[in-house]
mmJSON file of the N, C-alpha and C atoms, coordinates in Angstrom:
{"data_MODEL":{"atom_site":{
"group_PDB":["ATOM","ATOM","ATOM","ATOM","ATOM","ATOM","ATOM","ATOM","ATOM","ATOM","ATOM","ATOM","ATOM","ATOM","ATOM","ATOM","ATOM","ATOM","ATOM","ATOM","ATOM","ATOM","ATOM","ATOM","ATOM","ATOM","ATOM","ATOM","ATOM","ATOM","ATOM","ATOM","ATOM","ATOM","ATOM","ATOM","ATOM","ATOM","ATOM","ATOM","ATOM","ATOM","ATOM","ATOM","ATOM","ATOM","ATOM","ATOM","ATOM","ATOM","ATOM","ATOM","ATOM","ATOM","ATOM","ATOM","ATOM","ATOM","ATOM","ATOM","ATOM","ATOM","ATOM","ATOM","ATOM","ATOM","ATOM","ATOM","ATOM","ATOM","ATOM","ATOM","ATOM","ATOM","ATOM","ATOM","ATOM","ATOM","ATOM","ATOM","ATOM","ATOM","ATOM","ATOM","ATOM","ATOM","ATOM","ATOM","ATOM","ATOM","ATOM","ATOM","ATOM","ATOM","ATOM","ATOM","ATOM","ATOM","ATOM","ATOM","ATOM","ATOM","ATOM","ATOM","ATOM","ATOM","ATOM","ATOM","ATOM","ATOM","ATOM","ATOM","ATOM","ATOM","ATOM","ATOM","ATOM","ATOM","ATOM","ATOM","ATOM","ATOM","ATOM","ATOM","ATOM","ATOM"],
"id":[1,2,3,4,5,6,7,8,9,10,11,12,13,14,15,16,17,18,19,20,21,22,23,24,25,26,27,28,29,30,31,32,33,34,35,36,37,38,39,40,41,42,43,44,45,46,47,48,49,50,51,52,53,54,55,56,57,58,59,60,61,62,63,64,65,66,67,68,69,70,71,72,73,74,75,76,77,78,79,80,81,82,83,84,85,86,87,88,89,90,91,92,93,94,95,96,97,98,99,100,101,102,103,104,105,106,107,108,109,110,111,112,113,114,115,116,117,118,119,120,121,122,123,124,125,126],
"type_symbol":["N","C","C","N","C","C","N","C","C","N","C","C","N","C","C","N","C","C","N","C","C","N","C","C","N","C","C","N","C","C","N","C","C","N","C","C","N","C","C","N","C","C","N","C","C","N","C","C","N","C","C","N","C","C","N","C","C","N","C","C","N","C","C","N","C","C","N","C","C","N","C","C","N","C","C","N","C","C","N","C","C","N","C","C","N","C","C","N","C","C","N","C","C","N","C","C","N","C","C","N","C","C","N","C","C","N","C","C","N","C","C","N","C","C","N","C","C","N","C","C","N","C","C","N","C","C"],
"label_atom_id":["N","CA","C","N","CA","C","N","CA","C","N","CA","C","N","CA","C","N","CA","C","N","CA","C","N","CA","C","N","CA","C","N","CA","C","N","CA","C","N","CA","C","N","CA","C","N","CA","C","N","CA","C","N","CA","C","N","CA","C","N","CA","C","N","CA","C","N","CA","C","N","CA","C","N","CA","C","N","CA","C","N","CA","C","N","CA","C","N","CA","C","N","CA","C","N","CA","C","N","CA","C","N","CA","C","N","CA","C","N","CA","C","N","CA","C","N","CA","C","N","CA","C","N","CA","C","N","CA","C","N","CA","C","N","CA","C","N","CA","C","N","CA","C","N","CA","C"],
"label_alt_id":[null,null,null,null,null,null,null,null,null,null,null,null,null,null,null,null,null,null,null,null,null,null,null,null,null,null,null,null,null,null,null,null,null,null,null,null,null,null,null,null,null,null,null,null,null,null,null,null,null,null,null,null,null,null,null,null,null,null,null,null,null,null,null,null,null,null,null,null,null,null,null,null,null,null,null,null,null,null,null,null,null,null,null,null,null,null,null,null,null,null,null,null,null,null,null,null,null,null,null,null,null,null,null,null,null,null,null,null,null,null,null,null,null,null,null,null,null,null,null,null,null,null,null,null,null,null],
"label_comp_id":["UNK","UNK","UNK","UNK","UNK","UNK","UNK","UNK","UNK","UNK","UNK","UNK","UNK","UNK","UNK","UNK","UNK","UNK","UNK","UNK","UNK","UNK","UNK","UNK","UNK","UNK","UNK","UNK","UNK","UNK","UNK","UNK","UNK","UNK","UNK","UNK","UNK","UNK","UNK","UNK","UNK","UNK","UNK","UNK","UNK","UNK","UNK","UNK","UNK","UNK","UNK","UNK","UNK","UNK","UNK","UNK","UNK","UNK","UNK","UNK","UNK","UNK","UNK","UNK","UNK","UNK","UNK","UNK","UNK","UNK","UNK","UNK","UNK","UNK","UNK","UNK","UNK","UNK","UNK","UNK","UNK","UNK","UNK","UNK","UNK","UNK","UNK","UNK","UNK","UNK","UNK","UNK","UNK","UNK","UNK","UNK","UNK","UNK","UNK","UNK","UNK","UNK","UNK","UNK","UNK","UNK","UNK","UNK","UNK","UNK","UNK","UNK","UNK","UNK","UNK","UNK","UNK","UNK","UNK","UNK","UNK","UNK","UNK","UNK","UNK","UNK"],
"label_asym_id":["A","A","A","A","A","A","A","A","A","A","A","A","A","A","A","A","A","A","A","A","A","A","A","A","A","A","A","A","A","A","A","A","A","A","A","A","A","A","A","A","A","A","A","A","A","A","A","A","A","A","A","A","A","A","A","A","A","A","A","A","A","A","A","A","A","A","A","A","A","A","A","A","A","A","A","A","A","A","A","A","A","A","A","A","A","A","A","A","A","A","A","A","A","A","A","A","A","A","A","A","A","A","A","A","A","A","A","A","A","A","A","A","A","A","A","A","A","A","A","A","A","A","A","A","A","A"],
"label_entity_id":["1","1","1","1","1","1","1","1","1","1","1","1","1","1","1","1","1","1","1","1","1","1","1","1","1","1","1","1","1","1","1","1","1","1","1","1","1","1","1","1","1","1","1","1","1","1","1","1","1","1","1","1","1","1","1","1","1","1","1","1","1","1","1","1","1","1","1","1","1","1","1","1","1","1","1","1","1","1","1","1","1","1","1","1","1","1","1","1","1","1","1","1","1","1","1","1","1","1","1","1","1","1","1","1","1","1","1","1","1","1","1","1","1","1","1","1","1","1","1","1","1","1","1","1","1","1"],
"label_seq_id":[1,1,1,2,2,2,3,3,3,4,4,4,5,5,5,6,6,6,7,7,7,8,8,8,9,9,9,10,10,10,11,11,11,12,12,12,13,13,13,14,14,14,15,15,15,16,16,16,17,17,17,18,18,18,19,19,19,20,20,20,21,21,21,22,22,22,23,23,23,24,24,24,25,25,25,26,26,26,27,27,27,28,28,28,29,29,29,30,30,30,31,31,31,32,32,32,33,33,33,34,34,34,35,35,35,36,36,36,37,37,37,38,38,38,39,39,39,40,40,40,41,41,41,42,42,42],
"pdbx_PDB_ins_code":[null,null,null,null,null,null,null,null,null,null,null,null,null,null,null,null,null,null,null,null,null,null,null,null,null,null,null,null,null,null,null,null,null,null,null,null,null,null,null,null,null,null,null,null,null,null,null,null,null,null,null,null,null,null,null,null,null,null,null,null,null,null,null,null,null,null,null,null,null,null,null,null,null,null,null,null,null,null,null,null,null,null,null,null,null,null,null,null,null,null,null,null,null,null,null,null,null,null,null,null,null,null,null,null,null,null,null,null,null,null,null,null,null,null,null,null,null,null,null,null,null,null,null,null,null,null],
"Cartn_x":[-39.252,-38.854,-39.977,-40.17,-40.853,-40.853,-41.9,-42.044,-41.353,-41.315,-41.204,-39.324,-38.633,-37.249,-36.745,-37.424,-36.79,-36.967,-37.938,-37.883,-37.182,-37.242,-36.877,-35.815,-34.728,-33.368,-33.486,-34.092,-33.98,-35.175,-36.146,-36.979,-36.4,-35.448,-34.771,-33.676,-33.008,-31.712,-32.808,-33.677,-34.68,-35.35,-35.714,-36.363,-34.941,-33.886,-32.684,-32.126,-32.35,-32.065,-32.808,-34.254,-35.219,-34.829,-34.75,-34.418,-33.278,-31.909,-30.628,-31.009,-31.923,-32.27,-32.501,-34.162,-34.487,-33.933,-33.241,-32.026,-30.967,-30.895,-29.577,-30.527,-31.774,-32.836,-33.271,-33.771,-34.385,-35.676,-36.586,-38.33,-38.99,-37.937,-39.214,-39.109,-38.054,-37.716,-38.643,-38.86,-39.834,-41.323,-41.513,-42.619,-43.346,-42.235,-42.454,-42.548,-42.028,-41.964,-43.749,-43.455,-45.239,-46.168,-46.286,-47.115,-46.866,-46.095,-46.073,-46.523,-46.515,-46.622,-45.512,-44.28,-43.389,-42.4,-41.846,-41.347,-40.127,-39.541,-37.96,-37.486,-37.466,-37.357,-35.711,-34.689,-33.476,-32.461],
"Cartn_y":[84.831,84.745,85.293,84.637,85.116,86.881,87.361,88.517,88.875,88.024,88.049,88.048,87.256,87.062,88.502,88.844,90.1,91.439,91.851,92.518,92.252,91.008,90.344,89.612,90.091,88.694,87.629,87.864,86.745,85.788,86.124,85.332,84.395,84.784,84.035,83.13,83.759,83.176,81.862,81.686,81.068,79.554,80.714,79.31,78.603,79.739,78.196,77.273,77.772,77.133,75.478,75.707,74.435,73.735,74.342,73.886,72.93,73.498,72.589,71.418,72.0,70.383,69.717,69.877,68.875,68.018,68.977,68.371,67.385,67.751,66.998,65.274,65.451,64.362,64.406,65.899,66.086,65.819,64.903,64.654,66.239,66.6,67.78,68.61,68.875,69.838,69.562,68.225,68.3,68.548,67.849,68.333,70.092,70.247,71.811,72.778,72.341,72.62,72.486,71.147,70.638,71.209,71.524,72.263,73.792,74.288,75.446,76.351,74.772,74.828,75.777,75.902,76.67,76.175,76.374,76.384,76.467,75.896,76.187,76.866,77.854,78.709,79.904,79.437,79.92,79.7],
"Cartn_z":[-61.592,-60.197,-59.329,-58.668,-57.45,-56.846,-56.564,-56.671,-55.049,-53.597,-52.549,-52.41,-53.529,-53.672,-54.263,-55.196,-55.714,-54.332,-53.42,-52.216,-51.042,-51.091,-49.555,-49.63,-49.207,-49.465,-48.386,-47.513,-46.009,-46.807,-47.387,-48.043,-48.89,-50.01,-50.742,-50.427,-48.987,-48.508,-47.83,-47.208,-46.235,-47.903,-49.031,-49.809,-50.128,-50.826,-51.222,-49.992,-48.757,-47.953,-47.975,-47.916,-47.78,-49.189,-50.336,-51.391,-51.942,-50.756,-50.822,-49.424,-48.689,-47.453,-48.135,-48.648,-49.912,-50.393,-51.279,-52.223,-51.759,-50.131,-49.635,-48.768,-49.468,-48.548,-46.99,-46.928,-45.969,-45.8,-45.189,-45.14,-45.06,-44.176,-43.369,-44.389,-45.348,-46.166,-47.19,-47.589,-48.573,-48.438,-47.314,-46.953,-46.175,-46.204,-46.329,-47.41,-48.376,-49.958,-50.364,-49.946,-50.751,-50.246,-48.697,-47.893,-48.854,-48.529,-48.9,-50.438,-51.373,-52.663,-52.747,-53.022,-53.486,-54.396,-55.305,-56.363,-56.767,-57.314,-56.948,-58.3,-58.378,-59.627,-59.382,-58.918,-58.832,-59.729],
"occupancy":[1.0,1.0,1.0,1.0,1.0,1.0,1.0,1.0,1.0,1.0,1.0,1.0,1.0,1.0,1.0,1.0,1.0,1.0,1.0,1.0,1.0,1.0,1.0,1.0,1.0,1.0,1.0,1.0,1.0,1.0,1.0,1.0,1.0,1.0,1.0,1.0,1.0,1.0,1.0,1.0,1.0,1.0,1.0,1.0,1.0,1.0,1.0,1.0,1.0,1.0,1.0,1.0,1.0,1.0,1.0,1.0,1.0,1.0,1.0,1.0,1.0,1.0,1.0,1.0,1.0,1.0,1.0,1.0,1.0,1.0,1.0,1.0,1.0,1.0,1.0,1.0,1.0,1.0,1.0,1.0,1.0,1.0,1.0,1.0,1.0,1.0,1.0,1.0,1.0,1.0,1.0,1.0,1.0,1.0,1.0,1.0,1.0,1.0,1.0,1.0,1.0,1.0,1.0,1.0,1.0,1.0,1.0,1.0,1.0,1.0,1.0,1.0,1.0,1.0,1.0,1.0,1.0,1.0,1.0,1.0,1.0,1.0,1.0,1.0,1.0,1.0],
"B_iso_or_equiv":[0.0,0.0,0.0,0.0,0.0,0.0,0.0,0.0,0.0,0.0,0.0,0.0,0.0,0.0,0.0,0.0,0.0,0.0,0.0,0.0,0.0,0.0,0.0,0.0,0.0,0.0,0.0,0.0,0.0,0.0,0.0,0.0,0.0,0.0,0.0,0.0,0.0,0.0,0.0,0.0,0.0,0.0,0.0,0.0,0.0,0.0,0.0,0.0,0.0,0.0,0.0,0.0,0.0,0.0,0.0,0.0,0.0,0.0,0.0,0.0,0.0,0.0,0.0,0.0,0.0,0.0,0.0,0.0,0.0,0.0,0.0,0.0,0.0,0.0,0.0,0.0,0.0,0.0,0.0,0.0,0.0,0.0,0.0,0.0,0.0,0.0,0.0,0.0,0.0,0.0,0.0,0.0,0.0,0.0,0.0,0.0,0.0,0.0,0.0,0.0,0.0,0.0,0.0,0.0,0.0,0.0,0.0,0.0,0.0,0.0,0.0,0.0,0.0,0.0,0.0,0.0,0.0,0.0,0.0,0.0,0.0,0.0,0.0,0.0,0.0,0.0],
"pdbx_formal_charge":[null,null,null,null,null,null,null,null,null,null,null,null,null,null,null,null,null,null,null,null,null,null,null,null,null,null,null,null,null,null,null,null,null,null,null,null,null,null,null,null,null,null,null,null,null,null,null,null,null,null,null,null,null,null,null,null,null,null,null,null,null,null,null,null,null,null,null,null,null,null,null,null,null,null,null,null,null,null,null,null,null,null,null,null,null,null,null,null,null,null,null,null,null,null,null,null,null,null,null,null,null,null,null,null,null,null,null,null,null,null,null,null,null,null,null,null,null,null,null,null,null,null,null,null,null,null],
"auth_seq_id":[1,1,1,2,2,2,3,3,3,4,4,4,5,5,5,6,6,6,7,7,7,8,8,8,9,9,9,10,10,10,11,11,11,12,12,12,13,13,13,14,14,14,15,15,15,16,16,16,17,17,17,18,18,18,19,19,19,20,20,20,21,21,21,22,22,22,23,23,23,24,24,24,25,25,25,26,26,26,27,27,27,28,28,28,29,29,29,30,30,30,31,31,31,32,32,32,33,33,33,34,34,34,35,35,35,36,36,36,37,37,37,38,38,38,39,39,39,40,40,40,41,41,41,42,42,42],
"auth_comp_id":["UNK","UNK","UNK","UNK","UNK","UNK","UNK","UNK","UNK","UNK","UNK","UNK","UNK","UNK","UNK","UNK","UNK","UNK","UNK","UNK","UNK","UNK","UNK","UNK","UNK","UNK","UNK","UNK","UNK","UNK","UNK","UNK","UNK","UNK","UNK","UNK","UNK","UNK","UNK","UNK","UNK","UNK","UNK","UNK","UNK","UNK","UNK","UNK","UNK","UNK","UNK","UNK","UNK","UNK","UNK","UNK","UNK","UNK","UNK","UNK","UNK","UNK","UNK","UNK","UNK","UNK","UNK","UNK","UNK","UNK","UNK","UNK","UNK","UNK","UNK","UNK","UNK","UNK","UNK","UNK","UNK","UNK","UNK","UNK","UNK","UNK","UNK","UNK","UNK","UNK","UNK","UNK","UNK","UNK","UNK","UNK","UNK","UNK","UNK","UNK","UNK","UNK","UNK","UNK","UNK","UNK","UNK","UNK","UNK","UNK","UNK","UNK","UNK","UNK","UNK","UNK","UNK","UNK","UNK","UNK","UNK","UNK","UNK","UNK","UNK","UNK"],
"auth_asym_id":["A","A","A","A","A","A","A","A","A","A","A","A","A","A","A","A","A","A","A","A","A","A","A","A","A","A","A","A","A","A","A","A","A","A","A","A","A","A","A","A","A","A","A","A","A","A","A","A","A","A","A","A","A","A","A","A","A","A","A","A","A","A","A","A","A","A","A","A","A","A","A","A","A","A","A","A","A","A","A","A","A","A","A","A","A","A","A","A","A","A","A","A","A","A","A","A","A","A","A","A","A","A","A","A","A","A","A","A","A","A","A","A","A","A","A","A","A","A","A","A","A","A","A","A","A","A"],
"auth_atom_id":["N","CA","C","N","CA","C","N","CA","C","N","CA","C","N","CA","C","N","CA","C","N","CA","C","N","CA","C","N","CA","C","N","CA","C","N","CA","C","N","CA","C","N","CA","C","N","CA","C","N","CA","C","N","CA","C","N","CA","C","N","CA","C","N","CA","C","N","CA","C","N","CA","C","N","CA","C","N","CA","C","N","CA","C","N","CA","C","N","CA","C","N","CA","C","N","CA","C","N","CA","C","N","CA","C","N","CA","C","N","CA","C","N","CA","C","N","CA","C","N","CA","C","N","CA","C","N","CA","C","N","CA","C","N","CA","C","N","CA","C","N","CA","C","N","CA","C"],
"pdbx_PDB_model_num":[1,1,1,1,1,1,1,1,1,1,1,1,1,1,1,1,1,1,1,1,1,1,1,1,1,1,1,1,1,1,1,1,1,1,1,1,1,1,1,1,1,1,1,1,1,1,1,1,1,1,1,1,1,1,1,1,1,1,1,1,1,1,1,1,1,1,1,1,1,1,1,1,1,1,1,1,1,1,1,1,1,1,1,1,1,1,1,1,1,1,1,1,1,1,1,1,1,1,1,1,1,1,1,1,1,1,1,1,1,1,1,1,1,1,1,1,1,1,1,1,1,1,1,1,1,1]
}}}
């Protein structure tokens, strides 16, 4: 897990958030993922 999820809960509440847009076929969501290079490791 991500070292920023285990300190920060608004961090984690904020990635599963983009993670279920994504998921639900959001553009911007993915492309914020890819920008961000982040990982979906939950």
């Amino acid at each position: 897990m991500d070292y920023r999820s285990m300190v920060n809960p608004t961090y984690l509440t904020a990635k599963t958030t983009l993670f279920m847009l994504a998921g639900a076929g959001d553009e911007d969501a993915k492309k914020m993922i890819e920008l961000l290079g982040t990982k979906n490791e939950l």
